[in-house]
C-alpha positions in Angstrom: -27.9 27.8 57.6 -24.4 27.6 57.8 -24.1 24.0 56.6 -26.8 25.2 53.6 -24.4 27.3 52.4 -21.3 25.7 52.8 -23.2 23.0 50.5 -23.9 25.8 47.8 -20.6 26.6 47.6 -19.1 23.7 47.4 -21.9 22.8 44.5 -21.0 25.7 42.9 -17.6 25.1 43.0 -18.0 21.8 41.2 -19.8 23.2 38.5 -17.1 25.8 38.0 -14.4 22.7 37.8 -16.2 21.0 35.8 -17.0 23.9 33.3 -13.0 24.5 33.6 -12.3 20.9 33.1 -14.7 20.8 29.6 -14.0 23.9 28.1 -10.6 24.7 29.1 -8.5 21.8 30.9 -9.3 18.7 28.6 -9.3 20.9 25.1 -5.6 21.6 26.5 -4.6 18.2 27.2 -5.9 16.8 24.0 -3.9 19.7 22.1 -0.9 18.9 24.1 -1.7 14.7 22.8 -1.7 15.6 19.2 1.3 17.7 19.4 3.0 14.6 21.1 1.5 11.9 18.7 3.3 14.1 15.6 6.6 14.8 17.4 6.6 10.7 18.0 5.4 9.7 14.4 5.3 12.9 12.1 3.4 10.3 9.8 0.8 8.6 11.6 -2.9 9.7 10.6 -5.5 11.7 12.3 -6.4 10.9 15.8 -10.1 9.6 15.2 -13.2 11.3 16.6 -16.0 8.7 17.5 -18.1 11.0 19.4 -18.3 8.6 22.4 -18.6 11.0 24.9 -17.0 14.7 26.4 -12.7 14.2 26.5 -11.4 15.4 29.4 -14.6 15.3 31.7 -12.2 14.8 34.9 -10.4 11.2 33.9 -7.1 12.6 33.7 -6.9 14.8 37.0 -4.9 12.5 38.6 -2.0 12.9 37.2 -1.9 9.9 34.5 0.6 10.6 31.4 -0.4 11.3 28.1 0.5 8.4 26.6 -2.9 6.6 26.2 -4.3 5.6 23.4 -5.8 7.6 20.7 -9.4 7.0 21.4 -8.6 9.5 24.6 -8.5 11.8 21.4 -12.3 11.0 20.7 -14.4 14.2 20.8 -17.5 14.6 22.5 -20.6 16.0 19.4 -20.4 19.5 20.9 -16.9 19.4 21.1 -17.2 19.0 16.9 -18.8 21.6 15.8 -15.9 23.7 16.9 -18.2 26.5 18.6 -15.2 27.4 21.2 -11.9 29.1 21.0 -9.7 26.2 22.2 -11.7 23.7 19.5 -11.1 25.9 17.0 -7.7 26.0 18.3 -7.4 22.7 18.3 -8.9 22.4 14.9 -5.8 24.4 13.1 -3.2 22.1 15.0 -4.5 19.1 13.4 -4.8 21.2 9.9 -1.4 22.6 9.7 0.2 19.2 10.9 -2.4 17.6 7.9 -0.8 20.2 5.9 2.9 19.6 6.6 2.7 15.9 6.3 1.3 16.3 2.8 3.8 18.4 1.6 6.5 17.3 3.3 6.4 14.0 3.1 7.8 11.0 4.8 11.5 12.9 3.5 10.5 15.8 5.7 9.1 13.7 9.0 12.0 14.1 10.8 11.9 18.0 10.7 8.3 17.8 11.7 9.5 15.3 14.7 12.6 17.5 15.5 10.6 20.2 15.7 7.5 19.5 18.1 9.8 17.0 20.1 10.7 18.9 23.8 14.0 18.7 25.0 15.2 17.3 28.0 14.2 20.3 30.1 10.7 20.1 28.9 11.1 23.3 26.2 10.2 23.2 23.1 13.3 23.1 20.3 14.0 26.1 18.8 12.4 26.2 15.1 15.1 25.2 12.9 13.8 23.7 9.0 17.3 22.8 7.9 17.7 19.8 10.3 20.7 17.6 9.7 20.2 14.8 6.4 20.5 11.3 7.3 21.1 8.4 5.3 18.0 6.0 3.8 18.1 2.6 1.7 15.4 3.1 -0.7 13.5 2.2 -4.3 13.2 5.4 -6.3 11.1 6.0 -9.3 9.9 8.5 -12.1 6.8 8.9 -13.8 6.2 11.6 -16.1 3.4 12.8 -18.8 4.6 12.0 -22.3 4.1 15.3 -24.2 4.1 17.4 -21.2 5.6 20.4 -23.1 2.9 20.5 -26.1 0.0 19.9 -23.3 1.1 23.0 -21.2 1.2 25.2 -24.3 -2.3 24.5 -25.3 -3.6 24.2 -22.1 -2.2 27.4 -20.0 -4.0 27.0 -16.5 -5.7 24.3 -17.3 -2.8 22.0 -17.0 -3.1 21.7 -13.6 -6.5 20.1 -13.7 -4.3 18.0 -15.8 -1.9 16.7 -13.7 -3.9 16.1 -10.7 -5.8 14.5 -12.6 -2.7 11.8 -13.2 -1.1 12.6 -9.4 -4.7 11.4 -8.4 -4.2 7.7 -9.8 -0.5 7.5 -9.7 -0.3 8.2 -5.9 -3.3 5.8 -4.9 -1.6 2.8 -6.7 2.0 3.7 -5.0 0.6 4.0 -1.4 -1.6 1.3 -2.3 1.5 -1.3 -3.8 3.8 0.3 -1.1 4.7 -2.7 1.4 3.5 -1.3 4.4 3.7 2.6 4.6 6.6 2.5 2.4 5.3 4.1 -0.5 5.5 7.8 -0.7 4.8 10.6 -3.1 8.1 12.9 -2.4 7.6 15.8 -5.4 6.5 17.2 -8.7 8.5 18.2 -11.3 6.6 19.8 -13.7 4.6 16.7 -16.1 7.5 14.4 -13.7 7.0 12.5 -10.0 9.3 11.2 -7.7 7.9 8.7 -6.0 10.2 6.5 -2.9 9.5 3.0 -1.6 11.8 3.6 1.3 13.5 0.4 3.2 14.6 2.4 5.7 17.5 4.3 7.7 21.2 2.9 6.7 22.2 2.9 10.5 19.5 1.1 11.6 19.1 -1.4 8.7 23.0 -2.0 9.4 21.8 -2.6 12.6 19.6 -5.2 12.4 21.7 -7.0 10.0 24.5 -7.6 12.2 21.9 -8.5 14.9 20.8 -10.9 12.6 24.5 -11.9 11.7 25.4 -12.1 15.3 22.4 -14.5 16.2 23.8 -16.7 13.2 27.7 -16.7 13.8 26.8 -17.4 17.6 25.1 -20.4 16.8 27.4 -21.8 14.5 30.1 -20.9 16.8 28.6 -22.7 20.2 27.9 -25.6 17.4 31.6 -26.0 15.8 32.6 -25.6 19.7 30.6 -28.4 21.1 32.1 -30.4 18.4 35.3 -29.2 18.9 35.2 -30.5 22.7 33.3 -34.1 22.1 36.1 -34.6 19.3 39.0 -33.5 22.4 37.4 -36.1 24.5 37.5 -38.8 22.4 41.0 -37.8 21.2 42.6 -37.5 25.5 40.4 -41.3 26.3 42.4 -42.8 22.9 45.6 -41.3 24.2 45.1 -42.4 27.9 44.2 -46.2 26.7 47.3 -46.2 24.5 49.8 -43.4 26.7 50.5 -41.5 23.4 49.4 -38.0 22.0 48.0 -36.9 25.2 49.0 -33.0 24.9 47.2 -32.9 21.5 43.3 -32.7 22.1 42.9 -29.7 23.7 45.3 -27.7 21.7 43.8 -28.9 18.3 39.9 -28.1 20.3 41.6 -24.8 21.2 42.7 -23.8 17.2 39.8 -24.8 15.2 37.7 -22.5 17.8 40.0 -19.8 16.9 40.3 -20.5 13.4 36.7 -20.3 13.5 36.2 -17.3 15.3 38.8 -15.0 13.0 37.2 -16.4 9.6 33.3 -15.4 10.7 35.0 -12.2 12.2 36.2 -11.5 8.8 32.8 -12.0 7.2 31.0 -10.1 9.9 33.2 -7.1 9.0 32.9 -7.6 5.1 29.5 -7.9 5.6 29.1 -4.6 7.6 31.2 -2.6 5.7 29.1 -3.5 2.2 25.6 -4.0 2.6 24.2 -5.6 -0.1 20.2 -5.1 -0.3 19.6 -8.4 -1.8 20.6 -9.8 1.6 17.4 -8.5 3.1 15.0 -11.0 4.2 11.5 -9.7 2.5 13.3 -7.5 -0.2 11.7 -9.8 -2.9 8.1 -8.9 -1.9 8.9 -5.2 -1.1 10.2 -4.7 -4.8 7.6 -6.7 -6.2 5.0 -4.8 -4.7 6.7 -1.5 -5.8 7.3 -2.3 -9.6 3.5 -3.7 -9.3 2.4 -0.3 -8.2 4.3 1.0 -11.4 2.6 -0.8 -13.5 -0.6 -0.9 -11.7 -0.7 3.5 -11.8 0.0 2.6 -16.3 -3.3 0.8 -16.6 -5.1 3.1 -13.9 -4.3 6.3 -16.2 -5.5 4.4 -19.0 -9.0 3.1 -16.9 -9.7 6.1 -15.2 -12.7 7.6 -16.7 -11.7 11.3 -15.5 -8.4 10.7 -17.5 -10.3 9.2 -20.5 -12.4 13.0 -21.0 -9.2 14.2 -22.0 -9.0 12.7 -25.2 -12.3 14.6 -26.5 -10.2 18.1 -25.7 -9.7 19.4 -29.2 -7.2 21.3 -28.3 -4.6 18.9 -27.7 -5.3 16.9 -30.4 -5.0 19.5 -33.1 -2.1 18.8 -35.5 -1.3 15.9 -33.3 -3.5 13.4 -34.0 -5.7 11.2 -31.9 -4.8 12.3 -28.1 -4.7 9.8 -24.8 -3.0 10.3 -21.5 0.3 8.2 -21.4 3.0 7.8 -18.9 6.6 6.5 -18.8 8.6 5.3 -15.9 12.3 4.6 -14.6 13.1 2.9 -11.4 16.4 2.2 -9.4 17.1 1.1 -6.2 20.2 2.1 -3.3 21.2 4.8 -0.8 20.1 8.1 -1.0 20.3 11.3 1.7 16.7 12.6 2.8 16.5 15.4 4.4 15.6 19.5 4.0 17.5 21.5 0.6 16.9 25.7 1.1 16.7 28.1 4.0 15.1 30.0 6.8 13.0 31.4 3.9 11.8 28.5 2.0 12.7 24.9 2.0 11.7 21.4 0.2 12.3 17.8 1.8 13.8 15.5 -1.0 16.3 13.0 -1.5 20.0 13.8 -2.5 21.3 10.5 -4.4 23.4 9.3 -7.6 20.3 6.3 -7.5 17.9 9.2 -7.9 19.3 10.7 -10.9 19.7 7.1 -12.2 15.4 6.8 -11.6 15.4 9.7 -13.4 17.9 8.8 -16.5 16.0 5.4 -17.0 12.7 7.5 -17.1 14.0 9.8 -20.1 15.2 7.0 -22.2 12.0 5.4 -22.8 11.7 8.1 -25.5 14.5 6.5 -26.9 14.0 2.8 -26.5 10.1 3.2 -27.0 9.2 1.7 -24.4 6.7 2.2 -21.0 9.2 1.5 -18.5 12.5 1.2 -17.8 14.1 -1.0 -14.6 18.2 -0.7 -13.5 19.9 -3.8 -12.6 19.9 -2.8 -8.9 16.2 -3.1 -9.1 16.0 -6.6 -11.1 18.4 -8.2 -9.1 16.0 -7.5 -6.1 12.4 -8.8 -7.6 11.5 -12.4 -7.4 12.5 -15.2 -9.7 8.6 -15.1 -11.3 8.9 -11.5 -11.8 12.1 -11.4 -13.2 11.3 -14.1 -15.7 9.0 -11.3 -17.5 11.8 -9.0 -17.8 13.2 -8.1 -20.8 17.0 -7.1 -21.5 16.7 -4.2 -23.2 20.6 -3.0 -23.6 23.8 -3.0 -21.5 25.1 0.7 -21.0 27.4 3.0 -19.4 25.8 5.6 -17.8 27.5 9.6 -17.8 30.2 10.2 -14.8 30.2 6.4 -14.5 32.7 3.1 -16.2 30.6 0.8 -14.8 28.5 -1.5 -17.3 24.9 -2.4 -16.5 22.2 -4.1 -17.7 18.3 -2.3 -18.2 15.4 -4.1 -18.7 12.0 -3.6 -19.5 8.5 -5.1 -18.7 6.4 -5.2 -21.6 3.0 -3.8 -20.6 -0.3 -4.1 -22.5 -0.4 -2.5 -25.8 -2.6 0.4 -25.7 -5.1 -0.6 -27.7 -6.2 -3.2 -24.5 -9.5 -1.7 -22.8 -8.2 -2.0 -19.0 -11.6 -1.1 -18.6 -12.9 -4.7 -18.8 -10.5 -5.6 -15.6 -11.5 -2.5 -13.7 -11.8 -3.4 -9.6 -13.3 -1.9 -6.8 -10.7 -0.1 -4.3 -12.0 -2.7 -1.8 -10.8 -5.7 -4.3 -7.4 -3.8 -5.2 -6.9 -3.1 -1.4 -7.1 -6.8 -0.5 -5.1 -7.7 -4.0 -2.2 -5.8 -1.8 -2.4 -7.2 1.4 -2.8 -10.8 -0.1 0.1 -10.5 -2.7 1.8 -13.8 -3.7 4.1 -14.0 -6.8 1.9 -15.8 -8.2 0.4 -12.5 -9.2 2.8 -12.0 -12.1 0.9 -14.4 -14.0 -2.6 -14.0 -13.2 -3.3 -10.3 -12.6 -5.0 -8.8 -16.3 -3.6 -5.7 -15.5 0.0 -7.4 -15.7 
């Protein structure tokens, strides 16, 4: 009898662990996962849920670390439909992190990561918005409604509709065209976007520059050395044969290595000191891509058939004329600081930068150069020689707080008149147009 119900107990105590495990043990763990994943990468998507089976059924009782992979995120079919306290729990952690990435941006993932990141001690940071800026190599661009002013006035609420109408296309064609993840949405500015192809951080690009540099100078240091030494030998076996000059070899060896060594010092430290973003292996592609997405977004507003009802409105037609969505761009390309602008009461993750306001400059004078879109020199000195053979050179200017003169140029997109209609693609065939770019693309994409 005794052994009968030491058996029950223990069977009931199983049952109790287990119930423990599912409903309260695992739904922690997986919480404590998706915290960690967004403290590591503010930025990386959703942890998926396959349904393969109950999470946290016992497999991580013996004391293995949460870094696993984010299948162990998977959630079991009951677990979905969010009956309990800790799924529903869970459920607003993956919401509000949802929520912060889209608003914040890839400019506000490091106060996201500052945030949720523990401390040496294990605690959790103190909630602090205005983290410290840091310093980003980026391409920055514009896009804003032409006519914004008259369309708000007509429109009242309805302008909204409006613009995410446009936000809709413009920010599938920049993350689309964006090499990589590199192609953000920062913020809205009334009828005006900003939108950032970001290289990345100034420190560590800097970095891996002279990594790069170092890898070079060594080789072609070891390489001038070795010949240095065979040329020594040969010099001290003439003197020995012939008694004469023996005291020369080694010292002449000794001061081309040094000679060497001082004059690729010299450009290691030029080269450090002023970066130049055309020195980038892959910069071609990664601006290509990026003035594609411009242009890509131009005959997207003009395909997309939610955009195209617009132009029956009567309203903002009246006294204007004949009515159709149209954009206008400006793009630049260099440093800017990202990080968080406000308070403790409200705050907005941007980019602080004199290559901003030029994006934004270049934008606005489309109105008076009458043209779609506008590039800076910094920006056509990055694309590829096939793209920049479509450029044009629109004017040489000085721009306001500046002496400096540089060139602008424009791409001359298809009249309006063309029906991008008749090239429309599925997302499947303008996904794969991305990932198998080639610059050949300049010259055989309708769209361009």
């Amino acid at each position: 009898l005794q052994i009968v119900l030491l058996l029950f107990v223990l069977f009931f105590l199983s049952l109790l662990r287990l119930d423990a495990q599912h409903l309260v043990l695992g739904p922690l763990r997986r919480m404590l996962k998706i915290v960690a994943l967004y403290a590591k990468n503010p930025l990386a998507p959703s942890p998926k849920r396959d349904g393969t089976g109950p999470e946290g059924d016992g497999s991580d009782s013996d004391g293995t670390n949460d870094s696993e992979s984010d299948s162990d995120l998977a959630k079991s079919p009951e677990d979905q439909l969010g009956n309990y306290e800790t799924e529903q729990l869970i459920n607003a952690v993956e919401k509000i992190t949802v929520l912060l990435r889209q608003c914040w941006g890839v400019a506000g993932a490091g106060i996201i990561s500052s945030n949720l990141a523990r401390q040496e001690d294990g605690l959790t940071a103190v909630f602090n918005p205005t983290v410290p800026g840091k310093a980003v190599y980026a391409l920055f661009a514009f896009a804003a409604i032409k006519g914004f002013d008259h369309q708000l006035r007509v429109l009242g609420g309805e302008v909204m509709s409006l613009i995410n109408d446009v936000a809709r296309v413009l920010h599938k064609e920049v993350f689309r065209w964006g090499f990589g993840d590199s192609g953000q949405c920062n913020k809205n500015l009334g009828g005006a976007f900003l939108m950032v192809f970001r290289i990345g951080d100034v420190k560590e690009v800097k970095e891996k520059m002279d990594t790069a540099t170092d890898v070079i100078f060594s080789s072609a240091l070891k390489k001038n050395a070795k010949k240095s030494s065979s040329v020594g030998i040969r010099r001290r076996k003439y003197a020995a044969s012939n008694r004469v000059g023996s005291d020369l070899s080694a010292t002449d060896a000794d001061y081309g290595v040094v000679r060497l060594r001082k004059k690729m010092g010299a450009s290691h430290k030029a080269a450090h000191d002023a970066l130049s973003l055309a020195s980038l292996p892959g910069i071609n592609k990664f601006t290509d891509l990026a003035v594609v997405g411009m242009l890509k977004a131009y005959a997207g507003i003009y395909r997309d058939q939610k955009l195209l009802t617009w132009k029956d409105d009567f309203r903002l037609g009246a006294g204007v004329g004949a009515f159709s969505v149209d954009m206008m761009f400006g793009m630049d390309a260099g440093w800017a600081v990202e990080g968080a602008v406000g308070s403790e009461y409200k705050i907005d993750a941007t980019y602080l930068s004199p290559h901003v306001n030029m994006a934004s400059r270049m934008m606005s004078a489309t109105k008076q150069y009458g043209v779609t879109i506008l590039l800076s020199q910094a920006v056509q000195e990055l694309l590829s020689e096939p793209a920049r053979a479509l450029l044009r050179h629109l004017d040489t200017v000085t721009v306001k707080g500046s002496s400096v003169k540089q060139r602008i140029y424009t791409y001359d997109c298809r009249h309006k008149g063309v029906n991008f209609f008749l090239f429309e693609r599925s997302d499947a065939q303008a996904d794969m147009d991305a990932e198998r770019y080639t610059p050949n693309l300049w010259n055989t994409d309708q769209d361009l």
